[in-house]
N, CA, C and O atoms as a GROMACS GRO file, in nm:
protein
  308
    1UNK      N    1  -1.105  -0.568  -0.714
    1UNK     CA    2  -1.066  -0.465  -0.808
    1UNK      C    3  -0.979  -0.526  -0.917
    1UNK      O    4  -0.878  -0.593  -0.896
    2UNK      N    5  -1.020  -0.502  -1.012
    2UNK     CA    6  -0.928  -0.530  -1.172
    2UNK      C    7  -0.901  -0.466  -1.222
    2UNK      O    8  -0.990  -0.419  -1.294
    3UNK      N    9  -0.751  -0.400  -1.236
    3UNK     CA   10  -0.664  -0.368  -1.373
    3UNK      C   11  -0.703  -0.195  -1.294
    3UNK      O   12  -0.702  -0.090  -1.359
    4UNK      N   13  -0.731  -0.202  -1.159
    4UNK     CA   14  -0.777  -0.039  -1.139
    4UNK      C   15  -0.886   0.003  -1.089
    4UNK      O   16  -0.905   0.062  -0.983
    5UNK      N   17  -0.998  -0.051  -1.216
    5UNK     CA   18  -1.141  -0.024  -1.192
    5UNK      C   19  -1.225  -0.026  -1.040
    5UNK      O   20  -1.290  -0.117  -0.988
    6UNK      N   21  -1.202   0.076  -1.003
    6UNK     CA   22  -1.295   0.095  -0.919
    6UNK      C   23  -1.247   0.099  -0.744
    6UNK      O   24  -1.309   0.099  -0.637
    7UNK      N   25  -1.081   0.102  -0.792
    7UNK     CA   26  -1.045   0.140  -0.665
    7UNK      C   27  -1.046   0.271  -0.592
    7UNK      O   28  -1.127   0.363  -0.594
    8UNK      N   29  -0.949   0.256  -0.537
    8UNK     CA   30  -0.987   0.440  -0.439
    8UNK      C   31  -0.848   0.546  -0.534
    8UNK      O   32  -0.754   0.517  -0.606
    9UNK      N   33  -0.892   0.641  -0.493
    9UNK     CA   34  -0.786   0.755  -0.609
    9UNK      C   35  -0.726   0.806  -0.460
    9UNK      O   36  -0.808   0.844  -0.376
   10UNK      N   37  -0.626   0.807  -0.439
   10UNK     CA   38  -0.508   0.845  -0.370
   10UNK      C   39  -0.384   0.943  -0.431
   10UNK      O   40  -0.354   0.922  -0.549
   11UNK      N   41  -0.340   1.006  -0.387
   11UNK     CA   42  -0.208   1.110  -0.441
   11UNK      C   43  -0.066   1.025  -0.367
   11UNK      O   44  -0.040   1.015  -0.247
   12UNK      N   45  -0.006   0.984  -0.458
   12UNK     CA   46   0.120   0.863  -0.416
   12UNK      C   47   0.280   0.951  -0.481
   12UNK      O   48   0.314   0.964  -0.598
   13UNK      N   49   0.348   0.996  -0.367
   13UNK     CA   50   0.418   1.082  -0.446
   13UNK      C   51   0.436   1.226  -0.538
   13UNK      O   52   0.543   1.260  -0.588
   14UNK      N   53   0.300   1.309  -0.550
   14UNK     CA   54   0.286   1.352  -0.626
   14UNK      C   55   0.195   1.362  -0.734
   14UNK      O   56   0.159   1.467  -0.786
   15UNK      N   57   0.146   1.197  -0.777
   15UNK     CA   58   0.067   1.202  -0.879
   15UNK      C   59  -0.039   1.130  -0.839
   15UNK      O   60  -0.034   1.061  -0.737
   16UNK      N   61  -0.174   1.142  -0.938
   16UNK     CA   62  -0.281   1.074  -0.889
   16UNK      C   63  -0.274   1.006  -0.928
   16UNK      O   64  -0.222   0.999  -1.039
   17UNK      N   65  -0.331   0.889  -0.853
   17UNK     CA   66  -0.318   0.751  -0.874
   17UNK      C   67  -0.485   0.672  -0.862
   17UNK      O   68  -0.587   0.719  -0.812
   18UNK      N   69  -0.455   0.504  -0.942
   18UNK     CA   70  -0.591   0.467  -0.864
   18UNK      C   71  -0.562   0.354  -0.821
   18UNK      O   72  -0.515   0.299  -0.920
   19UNK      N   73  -0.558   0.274  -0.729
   19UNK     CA   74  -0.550   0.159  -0.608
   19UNK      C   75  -0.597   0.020  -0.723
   19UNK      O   76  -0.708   0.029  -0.775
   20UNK      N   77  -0.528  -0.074  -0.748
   20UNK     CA   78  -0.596  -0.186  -0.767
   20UNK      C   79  -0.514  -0.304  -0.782
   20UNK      O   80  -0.401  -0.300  -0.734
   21UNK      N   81  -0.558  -0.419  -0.850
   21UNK     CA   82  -0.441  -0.537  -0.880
   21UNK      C   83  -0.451  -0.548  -1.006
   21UNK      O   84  -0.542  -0.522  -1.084
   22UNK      N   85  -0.310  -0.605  -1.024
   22UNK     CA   86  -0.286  -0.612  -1.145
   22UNK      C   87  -0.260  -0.775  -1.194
   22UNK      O   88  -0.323  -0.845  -1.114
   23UNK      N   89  -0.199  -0.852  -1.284
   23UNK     CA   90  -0.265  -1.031  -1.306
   23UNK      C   91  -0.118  -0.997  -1.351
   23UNK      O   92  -0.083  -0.924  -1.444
   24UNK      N   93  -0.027  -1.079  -1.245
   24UNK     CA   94   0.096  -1.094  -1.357
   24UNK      C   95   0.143  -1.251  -1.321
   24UNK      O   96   0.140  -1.293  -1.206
   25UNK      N   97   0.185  -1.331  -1.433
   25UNK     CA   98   0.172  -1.519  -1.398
   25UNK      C   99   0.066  -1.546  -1.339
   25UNK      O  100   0.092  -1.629  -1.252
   26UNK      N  101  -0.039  -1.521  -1.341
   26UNK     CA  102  -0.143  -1.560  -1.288
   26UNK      C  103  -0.146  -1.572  -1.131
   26UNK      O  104  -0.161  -1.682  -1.077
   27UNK      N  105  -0.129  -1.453  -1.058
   27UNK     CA  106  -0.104  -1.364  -0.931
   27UNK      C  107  -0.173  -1.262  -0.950
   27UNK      O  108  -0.155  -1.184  -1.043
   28UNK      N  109  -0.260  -1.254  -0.862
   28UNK     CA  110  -0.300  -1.049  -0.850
   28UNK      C  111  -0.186  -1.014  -0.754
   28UNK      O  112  -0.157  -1.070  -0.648
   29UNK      N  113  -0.128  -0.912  -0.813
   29UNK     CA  114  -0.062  -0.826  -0.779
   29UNK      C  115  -0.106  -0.649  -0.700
   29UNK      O  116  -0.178  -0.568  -0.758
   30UNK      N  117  -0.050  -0.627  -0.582
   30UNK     CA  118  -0.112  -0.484  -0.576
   30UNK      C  119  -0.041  -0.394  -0.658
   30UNK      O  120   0.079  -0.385  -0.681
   31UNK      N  121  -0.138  -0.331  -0.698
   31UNK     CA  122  -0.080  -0.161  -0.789
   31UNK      C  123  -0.163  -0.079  -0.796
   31UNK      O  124  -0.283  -0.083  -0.768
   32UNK      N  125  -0.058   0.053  -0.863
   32UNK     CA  126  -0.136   0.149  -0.890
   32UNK      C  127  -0.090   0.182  -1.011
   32UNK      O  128   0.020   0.174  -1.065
   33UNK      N  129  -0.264   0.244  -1.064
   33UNK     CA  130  -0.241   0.345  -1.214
   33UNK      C  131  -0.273   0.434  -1.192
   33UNK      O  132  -0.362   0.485  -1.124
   34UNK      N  133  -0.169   0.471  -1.273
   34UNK     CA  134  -0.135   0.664  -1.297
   34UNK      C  135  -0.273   0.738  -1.387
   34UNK      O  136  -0.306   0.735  -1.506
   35UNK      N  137  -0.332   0.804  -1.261
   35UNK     CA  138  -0.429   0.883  -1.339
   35UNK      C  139  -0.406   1.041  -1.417
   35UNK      O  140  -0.481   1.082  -1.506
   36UNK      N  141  -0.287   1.119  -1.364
   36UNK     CA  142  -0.286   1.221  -1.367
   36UNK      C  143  -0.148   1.278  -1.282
   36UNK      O  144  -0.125   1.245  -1.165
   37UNK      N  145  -0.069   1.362  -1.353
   37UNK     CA  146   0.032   1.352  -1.337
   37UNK      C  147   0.118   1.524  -1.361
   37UNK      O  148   0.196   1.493  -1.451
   38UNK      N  149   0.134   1.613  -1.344
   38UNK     CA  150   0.209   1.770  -1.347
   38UNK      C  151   0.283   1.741  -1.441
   38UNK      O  152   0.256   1.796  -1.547
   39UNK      N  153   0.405   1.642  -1.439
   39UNK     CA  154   0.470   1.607  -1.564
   39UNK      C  155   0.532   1.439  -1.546
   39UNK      O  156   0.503   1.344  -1.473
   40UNK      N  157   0.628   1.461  -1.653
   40UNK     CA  158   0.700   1.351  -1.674
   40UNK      C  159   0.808   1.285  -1.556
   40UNK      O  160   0.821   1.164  -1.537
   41UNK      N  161   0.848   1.343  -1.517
   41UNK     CA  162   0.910   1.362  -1.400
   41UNK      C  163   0.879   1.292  -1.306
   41UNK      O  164   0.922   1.180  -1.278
   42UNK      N  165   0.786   1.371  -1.242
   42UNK     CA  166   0.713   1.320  -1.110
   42UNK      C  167   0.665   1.201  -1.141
   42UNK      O  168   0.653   1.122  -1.047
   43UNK      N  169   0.628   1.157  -1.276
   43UNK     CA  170   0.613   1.036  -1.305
   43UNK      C  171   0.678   0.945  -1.247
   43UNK      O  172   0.639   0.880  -1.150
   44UNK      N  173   0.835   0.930  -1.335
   44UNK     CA  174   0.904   0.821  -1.324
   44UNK      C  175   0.951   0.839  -1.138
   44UNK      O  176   0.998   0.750  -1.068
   45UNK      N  177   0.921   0.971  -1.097
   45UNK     CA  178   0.985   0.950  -0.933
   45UNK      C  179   0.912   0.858  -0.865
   45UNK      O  180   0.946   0.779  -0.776
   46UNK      N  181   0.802   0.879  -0.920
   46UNK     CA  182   0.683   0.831  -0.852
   46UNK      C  183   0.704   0.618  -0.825
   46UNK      O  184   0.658   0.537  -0.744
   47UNK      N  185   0.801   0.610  -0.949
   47UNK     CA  186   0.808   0.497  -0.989
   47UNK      C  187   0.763   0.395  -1.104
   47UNK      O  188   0.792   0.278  -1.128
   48UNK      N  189   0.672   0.499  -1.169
   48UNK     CA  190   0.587   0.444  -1.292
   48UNK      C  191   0.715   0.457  -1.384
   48UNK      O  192   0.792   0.553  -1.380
   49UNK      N  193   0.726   0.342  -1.472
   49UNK     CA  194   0.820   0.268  -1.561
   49UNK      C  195   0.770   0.212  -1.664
   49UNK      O  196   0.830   0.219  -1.772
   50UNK      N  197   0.655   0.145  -1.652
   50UNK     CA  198   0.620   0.057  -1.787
   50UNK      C  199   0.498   0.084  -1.790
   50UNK      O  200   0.462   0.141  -1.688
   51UNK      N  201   0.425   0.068  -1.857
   51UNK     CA  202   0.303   0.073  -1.941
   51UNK      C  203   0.238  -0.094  -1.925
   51UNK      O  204   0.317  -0.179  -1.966
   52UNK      N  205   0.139  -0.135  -1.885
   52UNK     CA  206   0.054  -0.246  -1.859
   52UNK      C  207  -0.092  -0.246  -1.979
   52UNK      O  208  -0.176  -0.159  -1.957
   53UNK      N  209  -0.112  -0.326  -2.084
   53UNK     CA  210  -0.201  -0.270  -2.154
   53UNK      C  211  -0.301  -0.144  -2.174
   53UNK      O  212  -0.421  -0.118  -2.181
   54UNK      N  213  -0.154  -0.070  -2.179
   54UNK     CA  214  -0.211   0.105  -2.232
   54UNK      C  215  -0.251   0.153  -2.081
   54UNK      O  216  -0.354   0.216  -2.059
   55UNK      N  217  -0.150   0.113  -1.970
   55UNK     CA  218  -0.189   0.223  -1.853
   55UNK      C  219  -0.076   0.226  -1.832
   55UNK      O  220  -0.003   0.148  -1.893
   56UNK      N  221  -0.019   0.321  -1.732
   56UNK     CA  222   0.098   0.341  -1.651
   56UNK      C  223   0.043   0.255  -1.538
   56UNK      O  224  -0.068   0.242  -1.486
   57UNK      N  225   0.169   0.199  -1.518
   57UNK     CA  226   0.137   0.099  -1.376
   57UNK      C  227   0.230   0.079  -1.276
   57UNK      O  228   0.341   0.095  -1.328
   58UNK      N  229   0.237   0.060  -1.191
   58UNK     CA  230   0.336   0.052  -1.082
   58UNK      C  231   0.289  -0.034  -1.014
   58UNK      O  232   0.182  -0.014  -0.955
   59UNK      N  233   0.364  -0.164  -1.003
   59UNK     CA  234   0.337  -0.286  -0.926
   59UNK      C  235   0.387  -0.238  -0.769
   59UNK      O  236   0.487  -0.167  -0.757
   60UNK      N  237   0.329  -0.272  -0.682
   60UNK     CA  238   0.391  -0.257  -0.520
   60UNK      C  239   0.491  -0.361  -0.433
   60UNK      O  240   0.475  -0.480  -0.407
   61UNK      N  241   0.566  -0.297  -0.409
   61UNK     CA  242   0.631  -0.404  -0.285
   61UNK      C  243   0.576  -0.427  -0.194
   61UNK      O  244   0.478  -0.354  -0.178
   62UNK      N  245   0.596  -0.514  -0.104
   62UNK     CA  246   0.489  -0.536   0.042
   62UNK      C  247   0.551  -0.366   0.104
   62UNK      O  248   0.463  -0.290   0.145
   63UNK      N  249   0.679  -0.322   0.108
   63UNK     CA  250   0.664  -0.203   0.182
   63UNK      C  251   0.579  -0.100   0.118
   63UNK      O  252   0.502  -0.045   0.197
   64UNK      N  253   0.574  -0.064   0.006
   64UNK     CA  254   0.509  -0.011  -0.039
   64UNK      C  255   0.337  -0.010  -0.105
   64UNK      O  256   0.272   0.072  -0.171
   65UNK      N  257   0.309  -0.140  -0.048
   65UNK     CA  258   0.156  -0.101  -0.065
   65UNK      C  259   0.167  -0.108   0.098
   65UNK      O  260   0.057  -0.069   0.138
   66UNK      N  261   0.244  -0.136   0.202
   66UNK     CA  262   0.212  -0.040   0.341
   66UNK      C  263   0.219   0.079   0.374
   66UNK      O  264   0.186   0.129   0.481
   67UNK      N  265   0.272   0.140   0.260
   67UNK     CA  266   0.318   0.288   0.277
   67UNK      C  267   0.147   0.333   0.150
   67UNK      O  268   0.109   0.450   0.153
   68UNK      N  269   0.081   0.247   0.072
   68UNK     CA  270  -0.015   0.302   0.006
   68UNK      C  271  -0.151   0.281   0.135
   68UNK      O  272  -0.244   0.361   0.150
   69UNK      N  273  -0.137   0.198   0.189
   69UNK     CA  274  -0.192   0.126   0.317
   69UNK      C  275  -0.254   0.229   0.386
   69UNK      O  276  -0.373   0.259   0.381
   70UNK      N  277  -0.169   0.279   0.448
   70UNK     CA  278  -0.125   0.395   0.552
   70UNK      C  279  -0.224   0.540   0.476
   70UNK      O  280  -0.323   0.602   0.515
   71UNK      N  281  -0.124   0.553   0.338
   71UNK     CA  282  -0.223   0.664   0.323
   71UNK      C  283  -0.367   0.686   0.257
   71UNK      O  284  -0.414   0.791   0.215
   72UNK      N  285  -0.426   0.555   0.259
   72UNK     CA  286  -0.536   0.513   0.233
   72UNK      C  287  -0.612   0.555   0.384
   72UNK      O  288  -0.717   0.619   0.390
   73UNK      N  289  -0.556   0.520   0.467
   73UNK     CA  290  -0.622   0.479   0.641
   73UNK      C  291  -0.617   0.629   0.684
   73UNK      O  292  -0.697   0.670   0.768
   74UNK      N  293  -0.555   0.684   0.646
   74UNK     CA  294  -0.510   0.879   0.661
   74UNK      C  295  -0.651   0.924   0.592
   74UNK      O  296  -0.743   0.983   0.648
   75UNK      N  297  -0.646   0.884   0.473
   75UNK     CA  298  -0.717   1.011   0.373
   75UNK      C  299  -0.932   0.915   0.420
   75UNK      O  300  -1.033   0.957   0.364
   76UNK      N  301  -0.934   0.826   0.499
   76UNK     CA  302  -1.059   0.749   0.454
   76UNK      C  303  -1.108   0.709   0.577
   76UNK      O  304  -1.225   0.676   0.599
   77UNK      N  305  -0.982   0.715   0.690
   77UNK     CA  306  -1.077   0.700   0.799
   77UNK      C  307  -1.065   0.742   0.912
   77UNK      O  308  -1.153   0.723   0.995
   0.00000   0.00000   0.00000
């Protein structure tokens, strides 16, 4: 998965999201982009902060792509 494309759409917090990696120093990184969102708010709770060429993005911690992990394994299998 690149930059998003074509991962799985999950609800992370509140907002929809879509599962993928992101290239930062030349590392894929796990993240998610913000597909859809109630407001501004739930945004930044969510953790989305910066903008990645014109997406909202949220890079993951190892706890937190176990906590995206988890509700991937909930909603898929």
């Amino acid at each position: 998965m690149v930059k998003g494309r074509d991962g799985l759409k999950i609800v992370y917090k509140g907002v929809l999201c879509e599962t993928g990696y992101e290239r930062i120093m030349g590392e894929s990184v796990p993240a998610l982009f913000l597909l859809d969102s109630p407001n501004s708010e739930k945004t930044y709770e969510a953790g989305f902060e910066e903008m990645h060429y014109g997406r909202w993005v949220k890079l993951l911690t190892e706890t937190e792509f176990k906590e995206v992990l988890d509700l991937i394994e909930k909603k898929y299998m």
